[in-house]
N, C-alpha and C positions, 0 to 999 in steps of 0.2 A: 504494500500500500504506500502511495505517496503522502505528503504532508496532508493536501488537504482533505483526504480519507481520513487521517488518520484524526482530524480537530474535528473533522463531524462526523464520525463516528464517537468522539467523546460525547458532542453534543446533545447526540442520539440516547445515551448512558445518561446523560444527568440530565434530561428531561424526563426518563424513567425514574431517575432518584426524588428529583425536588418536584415532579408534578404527580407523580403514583407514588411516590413515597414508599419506593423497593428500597432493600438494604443495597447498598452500593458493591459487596460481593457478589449478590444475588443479579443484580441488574447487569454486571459486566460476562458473570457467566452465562445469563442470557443472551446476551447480545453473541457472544464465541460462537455459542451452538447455532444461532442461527446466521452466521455468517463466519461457516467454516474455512475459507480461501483465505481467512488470515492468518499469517503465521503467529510465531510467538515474539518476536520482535514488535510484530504492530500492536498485539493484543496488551504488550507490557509498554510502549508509547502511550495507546489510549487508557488506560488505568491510571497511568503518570497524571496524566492532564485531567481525569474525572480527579484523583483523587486532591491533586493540588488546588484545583476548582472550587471543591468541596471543603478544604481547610482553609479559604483567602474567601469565602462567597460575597462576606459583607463587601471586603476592601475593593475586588474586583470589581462588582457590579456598581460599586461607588467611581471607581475606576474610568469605569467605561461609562457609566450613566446609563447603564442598564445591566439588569442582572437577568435576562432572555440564558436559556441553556450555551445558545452557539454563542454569546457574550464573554458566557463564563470561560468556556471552551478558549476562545478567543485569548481572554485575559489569562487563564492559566500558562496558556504554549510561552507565551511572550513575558510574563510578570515572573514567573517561577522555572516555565523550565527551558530558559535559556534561547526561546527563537524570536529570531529579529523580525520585524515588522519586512524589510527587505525580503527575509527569504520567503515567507507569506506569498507576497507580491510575487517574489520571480517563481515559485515553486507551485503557484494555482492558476495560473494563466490556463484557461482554455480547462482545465480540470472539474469536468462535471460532477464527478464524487464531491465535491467541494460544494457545491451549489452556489448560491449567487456572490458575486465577487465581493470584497473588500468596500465597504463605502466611504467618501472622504471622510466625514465624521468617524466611524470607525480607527480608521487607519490613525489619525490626530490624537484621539484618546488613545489606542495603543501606542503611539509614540507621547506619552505621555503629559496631554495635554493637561490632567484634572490632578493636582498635586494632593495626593492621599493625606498632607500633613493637614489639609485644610476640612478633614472627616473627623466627623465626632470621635472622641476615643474609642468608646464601642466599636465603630467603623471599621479604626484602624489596629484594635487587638482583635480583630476577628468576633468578638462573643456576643452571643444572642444578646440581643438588647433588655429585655427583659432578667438577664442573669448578670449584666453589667456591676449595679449597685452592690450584688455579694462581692464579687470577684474584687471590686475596686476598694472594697471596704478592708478582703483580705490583706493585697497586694499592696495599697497604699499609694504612693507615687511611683512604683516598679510593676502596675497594672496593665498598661499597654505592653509592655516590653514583656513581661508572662504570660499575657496572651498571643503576643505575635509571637513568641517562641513556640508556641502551641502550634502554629501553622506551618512552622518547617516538615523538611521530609525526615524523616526519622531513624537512625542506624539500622544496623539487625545486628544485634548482640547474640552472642553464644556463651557458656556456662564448662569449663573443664569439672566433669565430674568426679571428684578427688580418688572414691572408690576404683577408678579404672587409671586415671591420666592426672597427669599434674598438668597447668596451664602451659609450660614449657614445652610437654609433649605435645600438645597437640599439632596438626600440621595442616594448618592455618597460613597459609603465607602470606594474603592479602588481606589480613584483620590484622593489627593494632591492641594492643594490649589495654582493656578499658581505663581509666583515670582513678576514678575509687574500690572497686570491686577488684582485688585477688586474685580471683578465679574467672575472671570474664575476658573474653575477647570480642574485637568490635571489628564490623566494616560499616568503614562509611557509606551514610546517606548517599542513594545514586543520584547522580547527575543528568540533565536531556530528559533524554528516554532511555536512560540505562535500568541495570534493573538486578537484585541482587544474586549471590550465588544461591544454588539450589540446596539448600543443606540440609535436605529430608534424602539426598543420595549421596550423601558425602557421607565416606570411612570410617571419618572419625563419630560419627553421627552414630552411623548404622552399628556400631561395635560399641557403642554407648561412654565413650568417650566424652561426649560433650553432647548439652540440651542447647537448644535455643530457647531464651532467657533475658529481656529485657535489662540492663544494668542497673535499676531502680527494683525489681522482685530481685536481684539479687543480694543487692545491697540489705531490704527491708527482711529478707530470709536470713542474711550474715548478723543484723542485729539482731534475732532474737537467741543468739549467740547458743545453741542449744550443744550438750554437753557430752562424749561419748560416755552411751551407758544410761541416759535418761529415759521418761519416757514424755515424750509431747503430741499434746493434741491438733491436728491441721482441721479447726473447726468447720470451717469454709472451702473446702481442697477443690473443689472445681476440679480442674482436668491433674490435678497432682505436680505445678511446678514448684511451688514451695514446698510440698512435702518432700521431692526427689534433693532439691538446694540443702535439706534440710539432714538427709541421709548421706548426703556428700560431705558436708559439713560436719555432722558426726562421725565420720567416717565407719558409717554402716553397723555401728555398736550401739544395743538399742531398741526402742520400740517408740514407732510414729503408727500414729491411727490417722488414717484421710477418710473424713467424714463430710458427706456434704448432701442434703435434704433434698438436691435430685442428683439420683443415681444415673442420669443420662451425664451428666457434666461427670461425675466419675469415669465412667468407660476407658477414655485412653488413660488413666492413673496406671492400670493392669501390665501394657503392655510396654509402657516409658518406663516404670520399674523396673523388668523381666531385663530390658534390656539394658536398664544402669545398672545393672545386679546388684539393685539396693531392695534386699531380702529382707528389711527392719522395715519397711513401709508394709502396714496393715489397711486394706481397701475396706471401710466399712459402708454398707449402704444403707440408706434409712431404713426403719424406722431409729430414731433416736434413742431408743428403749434398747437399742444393742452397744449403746454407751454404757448403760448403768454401772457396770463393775469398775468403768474405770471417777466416776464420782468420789471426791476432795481425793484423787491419790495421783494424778497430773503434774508434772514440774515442770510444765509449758504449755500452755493453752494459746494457739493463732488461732486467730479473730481476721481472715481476711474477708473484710465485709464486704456485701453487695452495696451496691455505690452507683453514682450516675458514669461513672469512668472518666472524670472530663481528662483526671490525667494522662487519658490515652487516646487526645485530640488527634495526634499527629496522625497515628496509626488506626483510628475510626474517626475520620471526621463526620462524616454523615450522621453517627450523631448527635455529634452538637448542635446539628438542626432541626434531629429529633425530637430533645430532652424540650421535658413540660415541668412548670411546677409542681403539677399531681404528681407527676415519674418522681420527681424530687420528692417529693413528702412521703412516698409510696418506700424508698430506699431507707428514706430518715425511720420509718415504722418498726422495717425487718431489721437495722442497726442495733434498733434497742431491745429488738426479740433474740435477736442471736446473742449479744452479750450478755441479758440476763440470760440465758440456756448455757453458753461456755464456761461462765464463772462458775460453776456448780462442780466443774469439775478440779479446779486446780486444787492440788493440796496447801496446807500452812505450808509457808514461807517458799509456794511456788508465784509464777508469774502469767500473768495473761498480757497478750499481745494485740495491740488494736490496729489493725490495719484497714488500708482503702485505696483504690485510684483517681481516687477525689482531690481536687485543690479548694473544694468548698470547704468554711470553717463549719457549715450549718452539721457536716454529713463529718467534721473531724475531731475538733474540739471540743465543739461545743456537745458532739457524742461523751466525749470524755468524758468533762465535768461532767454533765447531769448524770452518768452512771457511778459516781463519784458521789453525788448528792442523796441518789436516792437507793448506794447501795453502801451496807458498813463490812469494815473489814479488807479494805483494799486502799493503799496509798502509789500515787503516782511517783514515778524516780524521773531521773534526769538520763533520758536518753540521749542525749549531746556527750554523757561522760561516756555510753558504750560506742559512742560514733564514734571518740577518740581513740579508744583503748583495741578499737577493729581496723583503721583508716590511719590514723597520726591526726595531725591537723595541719601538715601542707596538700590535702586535698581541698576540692571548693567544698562549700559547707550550705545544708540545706537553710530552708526559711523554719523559724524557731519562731512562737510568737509570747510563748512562755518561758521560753529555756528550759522546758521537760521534753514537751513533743517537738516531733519534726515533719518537714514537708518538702521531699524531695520535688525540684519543677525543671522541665527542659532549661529554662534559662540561669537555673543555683548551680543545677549538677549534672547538667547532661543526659537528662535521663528523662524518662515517661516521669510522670506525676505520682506522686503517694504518700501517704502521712503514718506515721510513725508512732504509736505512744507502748509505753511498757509500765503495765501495773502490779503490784506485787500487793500477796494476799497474806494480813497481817495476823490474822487470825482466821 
């Protein structure tokens, strides 16, 4: 496919997303299957530009003065991934896949006629307008600039799984040794339409060597510093990446329970295990009631709650244009069910872990204290002293807004979004 297939075939994609309102995975593997003849080079261009689209929507279509699909399309190829207004021009002449030509308005706005500084902040951090006021209350004066770090393209991290590989072994030659995290290795954010390596058939993958692992879950897995020989609860384990972080971590000595209230989001735990041959991870599925035996005898209870994920803008933007305040209130509800359910299990003088990929304080902090308020027998510590004691402190360092919890963000630390707090159970 040439260029201009390939900007309106995005088009095509995010008039599916933002006007039927498909998930933006779901809309581009529709689009594949019924328009087989492209290969994997276009099909990974047109994803580029849906998805950069979709993480700049506000700034672009302010941009352009109009936020129409083939706008977005437009402003993504040119704003973010690197194509000039020129090759446009010279690269769709006469190109009916393209459909109707460039118009002077057009072309003036892509050459950047409409100066984005002159856009409301909201505009220009990307965030729903309506979630502005949190964000900016969080963030403070570094509120645009955390949201528009929200909008970049985002690395693909990977995790040396201690049980098999140290980070040294692995045989990674184009990844980069991550910044805070140990055990992680990074490639950079692709550029154009590039597109990253495949590491669901890579060696080191398939011999369980190493997970793919955002450097933010790994980080917030390294903190809850769990001990060889313990036993800890993964309250929330979804598909099993904290829990496997957490069997690496321990170096397989041990007993983790991954528990999570749909046993669909468990399924791949089974076989990510099997293959880190991390044999101390326990797959439990609901009902709850197959916790019991482990109640007050826990020396670690994670808490990775459901959340609205903003911290994982880069890597889903589609929904930040999703999310509703009901969604929001709807996460803030199951927060405060999950923690009062986890707490039940840690023993005296164990610890519970509250975790999120949230940058909301509504769905981080402010969870804290009130379970804090309305539960006795548990005091918060100062995770800042375990961020030292695992990192040094010539690494960048998250947002703190108490100097107990933390808040890793694209633009502190490099990394997807998530918040941090560790409470320890006094009696």
């Amino acid at each position: 496919m040439r260029l201009g297939g390939r900007i309106q075939a995005a088009a095509e994609v995010l008039e599916d997303v933002t006007q039927r309102r498909t998930p933006v995975t779901m809309a581009l593997r529709d689009w594949g299957k019924a328009h087989r003849f492209a290969g994997s080079k276009d099909r990974s261009a047109i994803g580029n530009i849906v998805l950069d689209a979709l993480r700049r929507k506000s700034s672009i279509g302010f941009r352009m003065n109009d936020d129409s699909p083939r706008a977005l399309a437009l402003g993504a190829a040119v704003f973010s991934g690197g194509v000039t207004v020129d090759e446009i021009l010279e690269q769709t002449e006469g190109d009916q896949h393209f459909g109707a030509p460039l118009t002077e308005d057009q072309i003036a706005k892509l050459r950047g006629q409409i100066d984005l500084e002159t856009a409301p902040e909201a505009v220009r951090a990307d965030v729903p307008d309506w979630l502005w006021p949190a964000f900016e209350t969080n963030f403070d004066e570094e509120a645009v600039a955390e949201g528009a770090a929200l909008t970049q393209r985002p690395p693909l991290d990977v995790r040396a799984n201690a049980i098999k590989a140290k980070r040294a072994q692995l045989d990674q030659k184009s990844a980069i040794p991550t910044e805070i995290s140990p055990v992680g290795m990074r490639f950079p954010p692709v550029e154009g339409f590039g597109r990253h390596p495949n590491i669901n058939a890579d060696a080191d993958f398939l011999t369980g060597k190493m997970e793919i692992q955002d450097e933010g879950s790994q980080i917030v897995s390294l903190l809850v510093a769990a001990k060889p020989g313990e036993t800890v609860l993964d309250y929330c384990a979804g598909g099993g990446g904290k829990s496997l972080a957490l069997a690496s971590d321990m170096t397989n000595d041990g007993a983790i329970y991954a528990f999570d209230i749909d046993k669909r989001r468990l399924a791949p735990t089974y076989e990510r295990a099997m293959r880190a041959g991390a044999d101390i991870i326990k797959v439990v599925p609901p009902p709850a009631k197959s916790l019991n035996h482990l109640r007050g005898k826990v020396d670690r209870v994670l808490v990775d709650a459901p959340c609205t994920g903003v911290g994982t803008w880069r890597r889903k933007p589609d929904a930040k244009w999703r999310l509703t305040e009901d969604a929001l209130g709807r996460r803030m509800q199951e927060q405060v069910k999950v923690l009062d359910e986890a707490k039940d299990f840690v023993k005296p003088g164990g610890y519970l872990f509250y975790v999120t990929c949230s940058v909301l304080a509504a769905e981080n902090e402010a969870q804290v204290y009130a379970f804090l308020e309305r539960t006795e027998g548990f005091e918060l510590l100062s995770a800042g002293e375990v961020w030292e004691e695992r990192f040094g402190v010539d690494v960048p360092k998250p947002w703190s807004s108490d100097g107990c919890t933390l808040t890793l963000t694209p633009a502190s630390t490099n990394t997807d979004g998530f918040f941090f707090a560790v409470m320890e159970k006094t009696a």
